[in-house]
C-alpha positions in Angstrom: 0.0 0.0 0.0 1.3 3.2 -1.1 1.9 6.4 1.2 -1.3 8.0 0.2 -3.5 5.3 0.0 -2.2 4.6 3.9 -3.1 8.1 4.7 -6.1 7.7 2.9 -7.3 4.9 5.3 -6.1 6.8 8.0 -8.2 9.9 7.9 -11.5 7.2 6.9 -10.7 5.8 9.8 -9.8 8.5 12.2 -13.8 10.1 10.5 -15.4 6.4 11.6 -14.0 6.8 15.2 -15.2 10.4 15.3 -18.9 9.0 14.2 -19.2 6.2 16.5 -18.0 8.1 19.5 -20.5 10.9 18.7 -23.6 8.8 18.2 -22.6 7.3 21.4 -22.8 10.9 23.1 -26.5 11.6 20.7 -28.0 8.3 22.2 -26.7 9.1 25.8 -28.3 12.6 25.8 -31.2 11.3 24.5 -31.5 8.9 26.6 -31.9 10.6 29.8 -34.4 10.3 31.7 -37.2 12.5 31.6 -37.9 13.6 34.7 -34.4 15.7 34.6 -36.3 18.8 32.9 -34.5 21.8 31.2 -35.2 23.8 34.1 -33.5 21.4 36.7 -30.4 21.5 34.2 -30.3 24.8 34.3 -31.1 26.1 37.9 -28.4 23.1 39.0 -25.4 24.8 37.0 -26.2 27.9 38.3 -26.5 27.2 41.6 -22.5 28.5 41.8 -22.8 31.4 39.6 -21.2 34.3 40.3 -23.0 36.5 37.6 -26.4 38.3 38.9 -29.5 36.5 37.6 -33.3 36.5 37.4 -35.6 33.7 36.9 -32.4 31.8 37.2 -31.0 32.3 33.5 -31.6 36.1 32.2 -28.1 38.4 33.2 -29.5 41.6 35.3 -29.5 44.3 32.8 -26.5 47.3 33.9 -28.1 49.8 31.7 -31.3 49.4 32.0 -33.8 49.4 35.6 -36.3 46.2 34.2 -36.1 43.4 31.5 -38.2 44.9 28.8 -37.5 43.5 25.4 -40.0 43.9 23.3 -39.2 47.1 21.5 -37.6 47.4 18.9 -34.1 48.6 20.3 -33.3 45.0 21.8 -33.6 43.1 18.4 -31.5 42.1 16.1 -31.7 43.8 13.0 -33.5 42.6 9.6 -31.3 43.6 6.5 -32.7 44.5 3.3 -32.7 40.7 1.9 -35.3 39.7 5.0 -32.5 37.8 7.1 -31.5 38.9 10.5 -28.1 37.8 11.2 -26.5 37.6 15.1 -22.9 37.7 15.0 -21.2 34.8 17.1 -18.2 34.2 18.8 -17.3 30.9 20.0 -15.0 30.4 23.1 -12.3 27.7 22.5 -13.2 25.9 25.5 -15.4 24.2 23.7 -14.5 20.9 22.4 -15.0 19.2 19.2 -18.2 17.6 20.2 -19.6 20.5 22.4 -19.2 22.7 18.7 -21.1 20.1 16.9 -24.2 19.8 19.6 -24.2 24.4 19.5 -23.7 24.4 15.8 -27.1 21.3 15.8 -28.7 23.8 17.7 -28.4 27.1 15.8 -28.8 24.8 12.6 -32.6 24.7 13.7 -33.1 28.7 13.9 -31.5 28.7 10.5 -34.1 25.8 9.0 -37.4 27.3 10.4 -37.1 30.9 10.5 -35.2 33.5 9.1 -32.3 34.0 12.0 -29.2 33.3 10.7 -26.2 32.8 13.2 -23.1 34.3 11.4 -19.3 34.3 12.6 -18.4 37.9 13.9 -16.2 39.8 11.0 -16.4 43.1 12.1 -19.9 43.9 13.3 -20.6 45.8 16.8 -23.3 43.8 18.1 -22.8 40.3 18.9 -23.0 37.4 21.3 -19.7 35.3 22.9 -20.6 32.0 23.6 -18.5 30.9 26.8 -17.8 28.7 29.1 -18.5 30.1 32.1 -19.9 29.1 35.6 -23.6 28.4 34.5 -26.6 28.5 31.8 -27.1 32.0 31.2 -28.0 35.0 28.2 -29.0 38.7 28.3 -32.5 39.3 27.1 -32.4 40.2 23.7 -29.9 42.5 21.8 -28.0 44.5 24.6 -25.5 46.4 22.7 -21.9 45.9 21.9 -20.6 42.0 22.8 -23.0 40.3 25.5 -22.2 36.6 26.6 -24.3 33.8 26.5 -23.1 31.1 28.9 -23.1 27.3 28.8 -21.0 26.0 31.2 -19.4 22.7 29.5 -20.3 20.3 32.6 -24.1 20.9 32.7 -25.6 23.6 29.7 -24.0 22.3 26.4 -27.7 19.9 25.6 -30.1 20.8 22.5 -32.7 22.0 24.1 -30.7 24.0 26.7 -28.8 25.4 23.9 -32.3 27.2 22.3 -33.1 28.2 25.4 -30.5 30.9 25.9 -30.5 31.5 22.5 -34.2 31.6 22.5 -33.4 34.3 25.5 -30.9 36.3 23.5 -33.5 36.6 20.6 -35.4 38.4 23.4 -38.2 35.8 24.6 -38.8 35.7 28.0 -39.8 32.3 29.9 -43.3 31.3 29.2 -44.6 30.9 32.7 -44.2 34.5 33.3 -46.2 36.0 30.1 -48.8 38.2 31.2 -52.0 35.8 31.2 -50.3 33.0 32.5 -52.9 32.7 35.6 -55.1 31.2 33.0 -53.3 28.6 32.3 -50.7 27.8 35.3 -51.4 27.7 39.2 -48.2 29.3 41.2 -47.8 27.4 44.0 -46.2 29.9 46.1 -46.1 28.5 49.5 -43.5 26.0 48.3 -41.4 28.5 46.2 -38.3 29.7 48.5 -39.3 32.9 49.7 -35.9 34.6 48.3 -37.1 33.0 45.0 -40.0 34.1 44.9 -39.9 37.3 42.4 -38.4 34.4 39.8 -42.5 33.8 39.0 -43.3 37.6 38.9 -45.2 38.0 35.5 -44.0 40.2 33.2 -45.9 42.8 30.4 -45.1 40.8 27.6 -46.5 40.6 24.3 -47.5 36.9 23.3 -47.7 38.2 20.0 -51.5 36.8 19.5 -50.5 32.9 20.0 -51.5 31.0 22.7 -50.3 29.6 25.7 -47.3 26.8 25.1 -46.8 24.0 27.7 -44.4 22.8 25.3 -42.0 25.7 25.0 -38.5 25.4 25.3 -38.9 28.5 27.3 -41.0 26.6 29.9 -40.2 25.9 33.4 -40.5 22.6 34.9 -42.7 22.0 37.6 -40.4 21.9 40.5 -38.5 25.0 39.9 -37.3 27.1 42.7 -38.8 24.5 45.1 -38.5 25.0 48.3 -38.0 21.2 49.2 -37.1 18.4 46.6 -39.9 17.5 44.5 -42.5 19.3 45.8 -44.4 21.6 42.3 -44.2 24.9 42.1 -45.9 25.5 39.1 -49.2 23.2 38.3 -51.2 23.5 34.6 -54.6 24.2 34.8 -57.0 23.0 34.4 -55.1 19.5 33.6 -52.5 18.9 35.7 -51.0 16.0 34.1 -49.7 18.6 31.0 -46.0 18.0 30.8 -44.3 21.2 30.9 -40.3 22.0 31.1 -39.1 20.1 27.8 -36.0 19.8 26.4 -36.1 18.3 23.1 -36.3 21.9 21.2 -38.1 24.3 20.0 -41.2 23.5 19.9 -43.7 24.7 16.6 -45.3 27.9 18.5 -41.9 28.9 19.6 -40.8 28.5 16.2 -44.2 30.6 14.9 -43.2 33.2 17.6 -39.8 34.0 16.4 -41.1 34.5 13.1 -43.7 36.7 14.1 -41.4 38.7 15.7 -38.7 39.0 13.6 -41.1 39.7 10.6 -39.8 36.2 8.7 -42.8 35.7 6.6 -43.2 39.3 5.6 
């Protein structure tokens, strides 16, 4: 066999290894149980966060008093040819397989609506994508270079993934739109007292689509509990409505964005 042919086999073989160990990782993640919801992922890795947070993912505004993103000034801008791209940085912590589960991710936005994630060249506005101590994103566009954490030992999962991206677009978690008392019963006495403004409901604008259980952007039912296990948040009036997925984006979080963004103008 001749030098290239050898090398040939080589790289084939060193791509087969890269496949196998990869589906390995797709089955595992898949494979986990249920009852871990994205909001027990989330809330766990930032449990040791240093960075100053409200309902347990969005960043604390510095220029701003309140979360408010549904004016115009915190989205990403729509050029000419109806796509809006967000520039993107990605930190080199992130390994080879990490890359491939963010870039799985993103690939979603990019089939279904018309946000396109684009590597930063020289644009002003843009998110970094770092490994830092937790799951966590800025509400919409802030301004200048905002990060959008995912913490390599507990964030980097699909649906985890859309979330703060889904956050970063400038959607808030569905549980606190403003006529979720129609749909969801707070629970309060067993919320953590200091937790307790996490649930307060916010003036958002639900864009004329109803209520989602199945958002990516839901909480799970045990979320800022004060004990293990006992639920915080109960649907109404079935109870037995799963809420706090992680598979993705689900198709009224999908129809959202694109009302939003104006993608089927």
């Amino acid at each position: 066999m001749d030098l290239r042919a050898s090398l040939s086999l080589l790289v084939l073989l060193m791509g087969l290894s890269q496949a196998v160990h990869l589906m390995v990782r797709d089955n595992f993640l898949l494979e986990e149980p249920e009852t871990v919801d994205i909001t027990t992922r989330i809330l766990d890795s930032n449990n040791a966060s240093t960075e100053l947070l409200v309902e347990g993912d969005l960043v604390v505004p510095r220029t701003r008093n309140a979360l408010n993103c549904w004016n115009n000034y915190c989205l990403w801008r729509k050029s000419s040819n109806g796509i809006v791209e967000v520039p993107y940085i990605l930190s080199s912590d992130f390994s080879y397989y990490d890359k491939l589960i963010i870039d799985n991710a993103m690939a979603a936005f990019h089939s279904t609506t018309c946000i396109r994630f684009v590597p930063l060249s020289s644009q002003y506005d843009y998110i970094s994508i770092e490994n830092r101590d937790g799951c966590f994103s800025s509400l919409g566009r802030t301004g200048g270079m905002q990060v959008l954490s995912l913490n390599r030992q507990g964030c980097v999962y699909h649906g985890i993934v859309q979330h703060e991206i889904n956050h970063a677009l400038g959607f808030y978690h569905e549980q606190t739109r403003s006529d979720r008392d129609q749909y969801v019963r707070i629970n309060w006495d067993y919320i953590s007292p200091s937790m307790i403004y996490n649930f307060y409901k916010q003036n958002t604008n639900n864009l004329y689509t109803p209520y989602d259980y199945s958002s990516i952007m839901h909480y799970g039912r045990t979320a800022f509990a004060v004990q293990y296990g006992v639920e915080t948040i109960t649907p109404i009036p079935d109870a037995s409505v799963q809420i706090g997925q992680r598979q993705g984006l689900s198709d009224i979080d999908i129809q959202r964005i694109n009302l939003l963004y104006g993608c089927c103008e």
